[in-house]
N, C-alpha and C positions, 0 to 999 in steps of 0.2 A: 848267191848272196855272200859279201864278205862275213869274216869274220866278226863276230861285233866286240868291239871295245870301247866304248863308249855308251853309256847311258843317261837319255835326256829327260828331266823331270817337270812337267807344269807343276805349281805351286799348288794355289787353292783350285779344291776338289779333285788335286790328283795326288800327293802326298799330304797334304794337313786342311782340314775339316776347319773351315775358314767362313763358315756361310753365317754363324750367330754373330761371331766378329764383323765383320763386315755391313751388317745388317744395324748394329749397336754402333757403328764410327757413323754411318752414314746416318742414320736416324739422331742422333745427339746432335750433330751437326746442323740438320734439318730444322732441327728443334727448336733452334735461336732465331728462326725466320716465325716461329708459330703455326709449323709442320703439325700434324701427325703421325706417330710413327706407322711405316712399313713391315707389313709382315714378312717375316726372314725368307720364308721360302722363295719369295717372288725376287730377292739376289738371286737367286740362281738365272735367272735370264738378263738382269742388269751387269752382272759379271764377265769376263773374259776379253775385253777388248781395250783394259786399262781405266785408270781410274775417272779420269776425266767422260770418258764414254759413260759407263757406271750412275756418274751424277749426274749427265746428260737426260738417260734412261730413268733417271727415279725422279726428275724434274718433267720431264716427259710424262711419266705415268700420273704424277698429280696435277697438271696440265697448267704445269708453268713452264716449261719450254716449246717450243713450234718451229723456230728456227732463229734467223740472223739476229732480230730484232732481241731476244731473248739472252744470248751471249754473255753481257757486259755481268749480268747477272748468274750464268752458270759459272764462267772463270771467277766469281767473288766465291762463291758456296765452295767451287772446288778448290782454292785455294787456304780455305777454311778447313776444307776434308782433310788435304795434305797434311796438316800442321797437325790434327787430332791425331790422324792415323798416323803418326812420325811417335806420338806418344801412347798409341793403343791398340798398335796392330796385332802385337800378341796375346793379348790378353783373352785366356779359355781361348787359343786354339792348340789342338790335338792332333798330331799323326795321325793318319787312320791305320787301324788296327793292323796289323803284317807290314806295313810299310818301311818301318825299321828295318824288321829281320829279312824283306826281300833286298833291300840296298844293301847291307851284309851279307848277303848269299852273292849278291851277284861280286862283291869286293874278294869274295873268296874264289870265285871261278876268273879274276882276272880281270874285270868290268869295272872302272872306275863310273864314276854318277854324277850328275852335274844338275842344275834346276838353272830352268830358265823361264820366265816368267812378266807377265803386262803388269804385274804390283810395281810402284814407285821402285828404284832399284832398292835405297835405304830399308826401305820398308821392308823388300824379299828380303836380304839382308836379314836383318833383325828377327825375322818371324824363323828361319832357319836355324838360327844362332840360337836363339832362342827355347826352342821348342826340338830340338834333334840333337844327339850326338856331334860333339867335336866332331870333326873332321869328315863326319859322314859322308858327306858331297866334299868333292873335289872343289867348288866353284856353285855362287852362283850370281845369275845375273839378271835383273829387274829391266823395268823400263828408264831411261836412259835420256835427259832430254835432248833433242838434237836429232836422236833414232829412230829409225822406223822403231815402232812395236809391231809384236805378232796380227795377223800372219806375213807378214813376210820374213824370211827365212835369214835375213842379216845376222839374224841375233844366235840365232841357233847354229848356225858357218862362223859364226866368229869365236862361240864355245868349243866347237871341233877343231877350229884351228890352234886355238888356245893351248887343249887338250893332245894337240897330236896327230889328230887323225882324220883320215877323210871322213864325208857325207855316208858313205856305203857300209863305213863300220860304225854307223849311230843306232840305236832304237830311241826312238821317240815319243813317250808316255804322256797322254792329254785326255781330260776330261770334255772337252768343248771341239766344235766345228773350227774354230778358229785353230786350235791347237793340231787338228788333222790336217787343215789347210796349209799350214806353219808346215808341219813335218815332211808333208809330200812336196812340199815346193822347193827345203832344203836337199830335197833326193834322201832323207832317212825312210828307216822302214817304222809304219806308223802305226803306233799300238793307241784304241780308245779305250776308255776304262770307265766300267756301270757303276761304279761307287762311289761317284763325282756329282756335276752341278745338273746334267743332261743325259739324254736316253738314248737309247740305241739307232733307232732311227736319225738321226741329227749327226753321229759319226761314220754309218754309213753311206749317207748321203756326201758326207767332208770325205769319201774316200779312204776310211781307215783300213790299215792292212790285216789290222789282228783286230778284235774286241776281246777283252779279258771282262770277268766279274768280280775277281776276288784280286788280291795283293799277291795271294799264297802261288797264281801262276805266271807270277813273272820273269819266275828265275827256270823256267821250263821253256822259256822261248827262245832262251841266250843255247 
């Protein structure tokens, strides 16, 4: 394995604790149709594939979406999400706990860090800027209109190139199937992490290289 210089971060549930947030933009929004709200946990399975998928999924589970015919009315809601969440994506959310101080450890052994991420790009933006240390991350990059989003691995080659460096000197940090599928398709080596939106089983099936449980062993794998 190369050297690694390069560290790649998923947003929510793998550096900042994003699931009440998320849970509160989408339910507020829902609200104006005469929703009722969702309980937060079940973001955890609506999550990971971008927002528009997300409102898909929570229109889905209250059995207003099915498919084509359904549309004209998901892009109205999600259109409505974007605009909330443009004004309430940070609101109470939280690094999780070591998060900080491992993106500092790794800045001190040479490892610059970078987030990349299916949130709206403004929106990763903001919640970053927001909520973390200046300068912490090098870069980061959301979803993108125009772009594939995760998994496919555009987004994640296009931070390494950005960055410097090739695919072989990445590590790749995801809480989600998605975000293992992203990593290994980039050619990074691909770490899942238990303190995110999903479980064990669902990163080792995505082919993860490493699973960690804590923050505190991340800077043990560089």
């Amino acid at each position: 394995m190369s050297e690694i210089k390069l560290a790649v971060f998923d947003l929510d549930g793998t550096i900042a604790n994003t699931l009440d947030n998320l849970a509160f933009c989408a339910n507020s929004v829902t609200a104006f149709y005469g929703l009722s709200p969702v309980e937060s946990f079940r973001f955890k399975y609506f999550v990971g594939d971008g927002s528009r998928v997300q409102m898909q999924r929570l229109l889905t589970y209250k059995g207003l979406y099915s498919g084509e015919k359904d549309e004209p009315f998901l892009e109205e809601v999600y259109r409505r999400y974007l605009a909330f969440l443009m004004d309430h994506c940070a609101d109470d959310v939280v690094p999780y706990d070591g998060i900080i101080e491992a993106v500092e450890a790794l800045g001190r052994q040479g490892v610059k860090s970078v987030v990349f991420s299916n949130k709206p790009h403004d929106q990763a933006v903001k919640v970053v800027d927001t909520v973390f240390p200046k300068d912490l991350f090098a870069m980061v990059r959301g979803q993108i209109e125009g772009y594939p989003r995760k998994p496919d691995p555009a987004g994640a080659l296009c931070l390494a190139d950005k960055m410097g460096v090739s695919a072989s000197e990445c590590i790749y940090f995801g809480d989600t199937n998605t975000d293992m599928l992203t990593g290994k398709a980039a050619g990074m080596l691909t770490v899942g992490v238990l303190w995110g939106f999903r479980e064990r089983e669902e990163l080792e099936k995505a082919g993860a290289d490493i699973i960690i449980s804590t923050p505190a062993e991340i800077t043990s794998l560089i």
